[in-house]
C-alpha positions in Angstrom: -46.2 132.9 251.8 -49.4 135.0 251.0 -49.8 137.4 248.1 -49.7 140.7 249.3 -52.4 141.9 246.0 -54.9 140.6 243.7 -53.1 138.1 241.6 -54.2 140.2 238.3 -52.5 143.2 239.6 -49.6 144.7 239.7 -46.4 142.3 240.3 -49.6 139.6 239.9 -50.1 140.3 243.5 -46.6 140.0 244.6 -46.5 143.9 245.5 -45.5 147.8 243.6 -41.6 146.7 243.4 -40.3 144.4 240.9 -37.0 144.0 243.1 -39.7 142.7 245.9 -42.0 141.0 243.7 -39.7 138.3 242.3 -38.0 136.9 245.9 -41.5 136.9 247.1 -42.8 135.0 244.4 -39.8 132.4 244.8 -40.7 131.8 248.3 -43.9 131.5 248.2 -43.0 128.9 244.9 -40.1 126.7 247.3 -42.7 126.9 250.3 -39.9 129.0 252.6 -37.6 126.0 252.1 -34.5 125.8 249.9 -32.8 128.4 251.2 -30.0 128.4 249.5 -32.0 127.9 245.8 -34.0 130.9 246.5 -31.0 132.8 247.9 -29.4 132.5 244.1 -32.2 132.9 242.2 -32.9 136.2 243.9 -29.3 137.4 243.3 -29.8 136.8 239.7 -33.0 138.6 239.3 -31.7 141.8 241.1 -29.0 142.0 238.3 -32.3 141.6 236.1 -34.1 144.6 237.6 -31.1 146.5 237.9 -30.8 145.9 234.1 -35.0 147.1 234.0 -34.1 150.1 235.7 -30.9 151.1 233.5 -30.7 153.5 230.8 -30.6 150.3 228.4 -33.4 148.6 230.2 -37.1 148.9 229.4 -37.4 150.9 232.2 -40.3 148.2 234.1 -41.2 148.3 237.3 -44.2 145.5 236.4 -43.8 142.4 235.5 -46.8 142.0 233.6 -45.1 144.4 231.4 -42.7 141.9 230.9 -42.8 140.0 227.5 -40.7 137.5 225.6 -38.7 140.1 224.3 -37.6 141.8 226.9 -35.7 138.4 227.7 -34.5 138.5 224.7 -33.2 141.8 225.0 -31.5 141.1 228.3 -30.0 138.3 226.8 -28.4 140.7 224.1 -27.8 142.7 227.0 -25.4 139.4 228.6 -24.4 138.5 225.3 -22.3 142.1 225.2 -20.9 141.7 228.8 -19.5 138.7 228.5 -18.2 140.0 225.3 -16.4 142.4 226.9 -15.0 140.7 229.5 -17.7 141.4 232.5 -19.1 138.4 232.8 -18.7 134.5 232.2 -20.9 132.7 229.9 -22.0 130.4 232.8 -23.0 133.3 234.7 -24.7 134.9 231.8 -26.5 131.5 231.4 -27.5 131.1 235.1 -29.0 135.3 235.1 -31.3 133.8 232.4 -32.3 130.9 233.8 -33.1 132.5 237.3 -35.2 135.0 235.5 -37.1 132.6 234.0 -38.0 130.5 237.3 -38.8 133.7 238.8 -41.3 134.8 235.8 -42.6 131.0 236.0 -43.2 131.9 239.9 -44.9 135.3 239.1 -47.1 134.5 236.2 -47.7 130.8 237.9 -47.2 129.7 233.8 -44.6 129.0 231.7 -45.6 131.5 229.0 -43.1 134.4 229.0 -39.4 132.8 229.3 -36.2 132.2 226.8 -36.7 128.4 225.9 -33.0 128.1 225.6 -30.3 130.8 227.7 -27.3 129.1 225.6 -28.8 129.9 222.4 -30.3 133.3 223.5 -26.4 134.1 224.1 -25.6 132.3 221.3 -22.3 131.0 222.9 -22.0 127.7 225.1 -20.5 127.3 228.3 -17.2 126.1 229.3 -15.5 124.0 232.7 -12.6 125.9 232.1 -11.4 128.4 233.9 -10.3 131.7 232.0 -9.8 134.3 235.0 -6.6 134.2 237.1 -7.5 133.0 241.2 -7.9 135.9 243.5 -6.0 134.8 246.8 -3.2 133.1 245.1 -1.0 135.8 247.4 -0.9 134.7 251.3 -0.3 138.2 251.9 -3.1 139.2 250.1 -5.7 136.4 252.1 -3.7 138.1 255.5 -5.1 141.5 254.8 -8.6 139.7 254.4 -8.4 137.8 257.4 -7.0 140.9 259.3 -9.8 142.4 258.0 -12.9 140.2 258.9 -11.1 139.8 262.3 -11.2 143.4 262.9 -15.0 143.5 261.7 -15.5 140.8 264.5 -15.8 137.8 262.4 -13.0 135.2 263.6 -15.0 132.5 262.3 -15.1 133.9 259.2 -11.2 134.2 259.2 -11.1 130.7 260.0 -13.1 129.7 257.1 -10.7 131.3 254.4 -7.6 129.8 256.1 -9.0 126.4 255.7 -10.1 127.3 252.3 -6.9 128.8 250.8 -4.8 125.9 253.3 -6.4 123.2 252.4 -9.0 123.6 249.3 -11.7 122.9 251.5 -15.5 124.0 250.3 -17.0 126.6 252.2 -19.0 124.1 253.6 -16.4 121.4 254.5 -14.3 124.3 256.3 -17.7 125.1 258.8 -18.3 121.4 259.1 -14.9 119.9 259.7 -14.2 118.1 262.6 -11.3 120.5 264.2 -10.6 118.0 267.1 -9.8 115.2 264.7 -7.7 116.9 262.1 -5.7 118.7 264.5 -5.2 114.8 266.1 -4.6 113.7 262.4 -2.1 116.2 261.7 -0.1 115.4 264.7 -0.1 111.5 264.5 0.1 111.3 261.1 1.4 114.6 259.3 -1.9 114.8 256.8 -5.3 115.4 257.4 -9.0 113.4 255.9 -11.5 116.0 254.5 -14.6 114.3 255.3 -17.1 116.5 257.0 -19.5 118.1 254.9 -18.3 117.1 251.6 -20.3 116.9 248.9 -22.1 113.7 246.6 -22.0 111.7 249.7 -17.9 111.4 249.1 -17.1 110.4 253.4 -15.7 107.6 255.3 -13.5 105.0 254.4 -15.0 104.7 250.8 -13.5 108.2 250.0 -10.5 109.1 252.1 -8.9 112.6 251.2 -5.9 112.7 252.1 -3.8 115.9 252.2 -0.3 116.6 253.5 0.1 119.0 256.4 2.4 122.1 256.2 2.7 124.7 258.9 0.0 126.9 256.8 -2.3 123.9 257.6 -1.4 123.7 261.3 -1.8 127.5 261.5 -5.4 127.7 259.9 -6.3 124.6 262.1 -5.0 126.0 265.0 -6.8 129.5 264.4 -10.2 127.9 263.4 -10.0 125.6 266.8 -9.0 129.1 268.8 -12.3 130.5 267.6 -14.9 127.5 266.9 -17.9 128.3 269.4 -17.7 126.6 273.5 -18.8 123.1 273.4 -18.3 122.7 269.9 -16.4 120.4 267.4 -16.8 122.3 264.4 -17.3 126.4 263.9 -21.1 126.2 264.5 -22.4 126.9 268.3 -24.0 123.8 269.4 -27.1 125.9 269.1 -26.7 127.1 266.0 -28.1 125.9 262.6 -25.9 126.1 259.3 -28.2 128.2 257.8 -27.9 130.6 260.6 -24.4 130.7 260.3 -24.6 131.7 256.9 -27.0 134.5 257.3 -25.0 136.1 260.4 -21.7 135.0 259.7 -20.8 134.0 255.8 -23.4 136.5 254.1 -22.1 140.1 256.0 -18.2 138.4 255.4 -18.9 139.0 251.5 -18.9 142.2 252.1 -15.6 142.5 253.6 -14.3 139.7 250.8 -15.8 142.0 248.0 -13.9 145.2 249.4 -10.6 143.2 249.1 -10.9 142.3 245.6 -11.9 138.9 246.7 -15.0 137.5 244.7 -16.1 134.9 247.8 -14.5 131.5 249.0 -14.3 129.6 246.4 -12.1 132.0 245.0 -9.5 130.0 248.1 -10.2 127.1 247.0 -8.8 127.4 243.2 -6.1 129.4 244.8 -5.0 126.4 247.0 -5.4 124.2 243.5 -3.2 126.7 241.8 -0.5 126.2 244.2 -0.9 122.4 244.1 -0.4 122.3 240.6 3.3 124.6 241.0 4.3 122.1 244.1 3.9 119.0 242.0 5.2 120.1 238.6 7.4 122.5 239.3 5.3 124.7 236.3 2.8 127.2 237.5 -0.7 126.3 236.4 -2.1 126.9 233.2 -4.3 129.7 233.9 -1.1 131.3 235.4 0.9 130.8 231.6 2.3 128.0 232.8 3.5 125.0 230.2 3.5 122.1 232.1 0.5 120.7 229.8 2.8 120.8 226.6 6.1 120.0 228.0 5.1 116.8 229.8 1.4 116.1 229.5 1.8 112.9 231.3 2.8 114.7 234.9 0.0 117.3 234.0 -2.4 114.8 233.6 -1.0 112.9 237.3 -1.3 116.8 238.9 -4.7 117.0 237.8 -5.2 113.5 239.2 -3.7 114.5 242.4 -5.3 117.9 243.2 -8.8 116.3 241.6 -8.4 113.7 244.7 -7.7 116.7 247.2 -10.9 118.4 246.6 -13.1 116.0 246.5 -13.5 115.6 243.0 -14.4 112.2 241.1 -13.8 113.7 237.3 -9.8 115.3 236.2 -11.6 117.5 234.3 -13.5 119.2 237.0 -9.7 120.3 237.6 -10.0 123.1 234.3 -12.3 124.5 236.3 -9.6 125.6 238.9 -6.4 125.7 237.2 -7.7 126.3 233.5 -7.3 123.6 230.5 -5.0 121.9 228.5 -3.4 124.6 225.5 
């Protein structure tokens, strides 16, 4: 992608707007590839402008005005948030990092950037989880899917049944093969997760097994209802993945974000949650459960188990979902 300027001017040539400038920069850095990469980095960076533009901020609209300190002061800026609450460390950590690819892509150097985001925020980041699930109440991911159906997105409806039914990634729930599981659920009352997972963790070498309930045969059944003519999955068989997540998964945020649900994968620690209760009989840690202290040997076979059901290879992944061990 072509500068828009004269690299020594304003936004080094990536045009007037700082909020413009970095995106542009990224795309012309990842060649109009790597959606996705680009797509995060460019969240991050809008926070970082926002934070330019505040009362706090330096008030920049240039990024050749940006120096070394003014990372530093947005990294004191984090540091406060996450402080208070606002924010997660990792989140903190990954706002700092995108800004310094996108400076790298700017400037084209490596000159202006905060060597080390952990130690800018002077706190380390952690795999556990210390924020109660959203969508841990069916009635609550009901009034979402009610929602996105009534904003004509079924397929977006499907994709949190699977997610808060099954645990499925956002991903595996567009990807799975609907034909099959609704097959595997009948024969055999459980279903194998093996479309579009993740690490390369399909086929016989890594079956995932999970037990059908009737929330399971209702999300399948649902997601089947509304998966595109001539299709297996919830794509159109003329339809690329990443065009289903700009028309389909990116608008469906919206609607998510207006029900007090952060995004997806919010479902899929919700379903991990539940998991936890159904094998122990103790709700999960993060919900002030006890399990962990009472009998750490069936915590540690729960952990095993719900690891297995999302596709995990590590049991500590699972603090990540259901928080850690007191």
């Amino acid at each position: 992608m072509a500068l828009v300027g004269r690299r020594d001017g304003r936004n080094f040539g990536y045009g007037r707007q700082l909020s413009y400038a970095g995106p542009q920069a990224l795309r012309n850095l990842f060649g109009g590839g790597h959606y996705g990469t680009v797509k995060a980095h460019t969240d991050r960076w809008q926070a970082f402008v926002r934070w330019c533009r505040s009362e706090d901020g330096p008030g920049f609209n240039d990024a050749r005005q940006i120096v070394r300190q003014t990372l530093l002061d947005y990294a004191r800026h984090l540091r406060q948030q996450v402080e208070q609450g606002e924010l997660a460390i990792a989140t903190a950590q990954n706002r700092l990092s995108s800004v310094n690819r996108t400076m790298a892509a700017l400037r084209g150097d490596q000159y202006v950037k905060v060597p080390s985001p952990s130690r800018a925020l002077g706190m380390r980041r952690t795999g556990v989880r210390c924020s109660v699930p959203q969508g841990q109440d069916r009635e609550h991911v009901k009034r979402i899917v009610d929602a996105l159906c009534e904003h004509q997105m079924p397929r977006a409806a499907a994709i949190a049944q699977l997610a808060r039914a099954t645990g499925m990634r956002l991903r595996e729930a567009i990807l799975a093969d609907l034909p099959r599981l609704k097959r595997e659920a009948e024969q055999f009352g459980k279903i194998n997760i093996q479309d579009g997972t993740k690490g390369g963790r399909s086929g016989e070498s890594a079956p995932r097994w999970i037990t059908v309930d009737d929330h399971i045969r209702d999300a399948l059944r649902f997601a089947d209802q509304v998966s595109p003519d001539g299709s297996h999955n919830l794509l159109a068989p003329d339809e690329s993945y990443l065009n289903f997540q700009l028309g389909i998964v990116r608008p469906a945020r919206d609607t998510l974000h207006n029900h007090s649900l952060k995004g997806f994968h919010e479902l899929r620690s919700a379903y991990a949650c539940e998991r936890y209760e159904q094998i122990t009989h103790h709700p999960a840690p993060i919900n002030d459960g006890s399990c962990c202290q009472l009998d750490r040997h069936l915590d540690q076979a729960a952990r095993a188990q719900i690891s297995y059901e999302l596709g995990h290879g590590r049991i500590d992944v699972v603090s990540a979902y259901i928080g850690g061990r007191a």
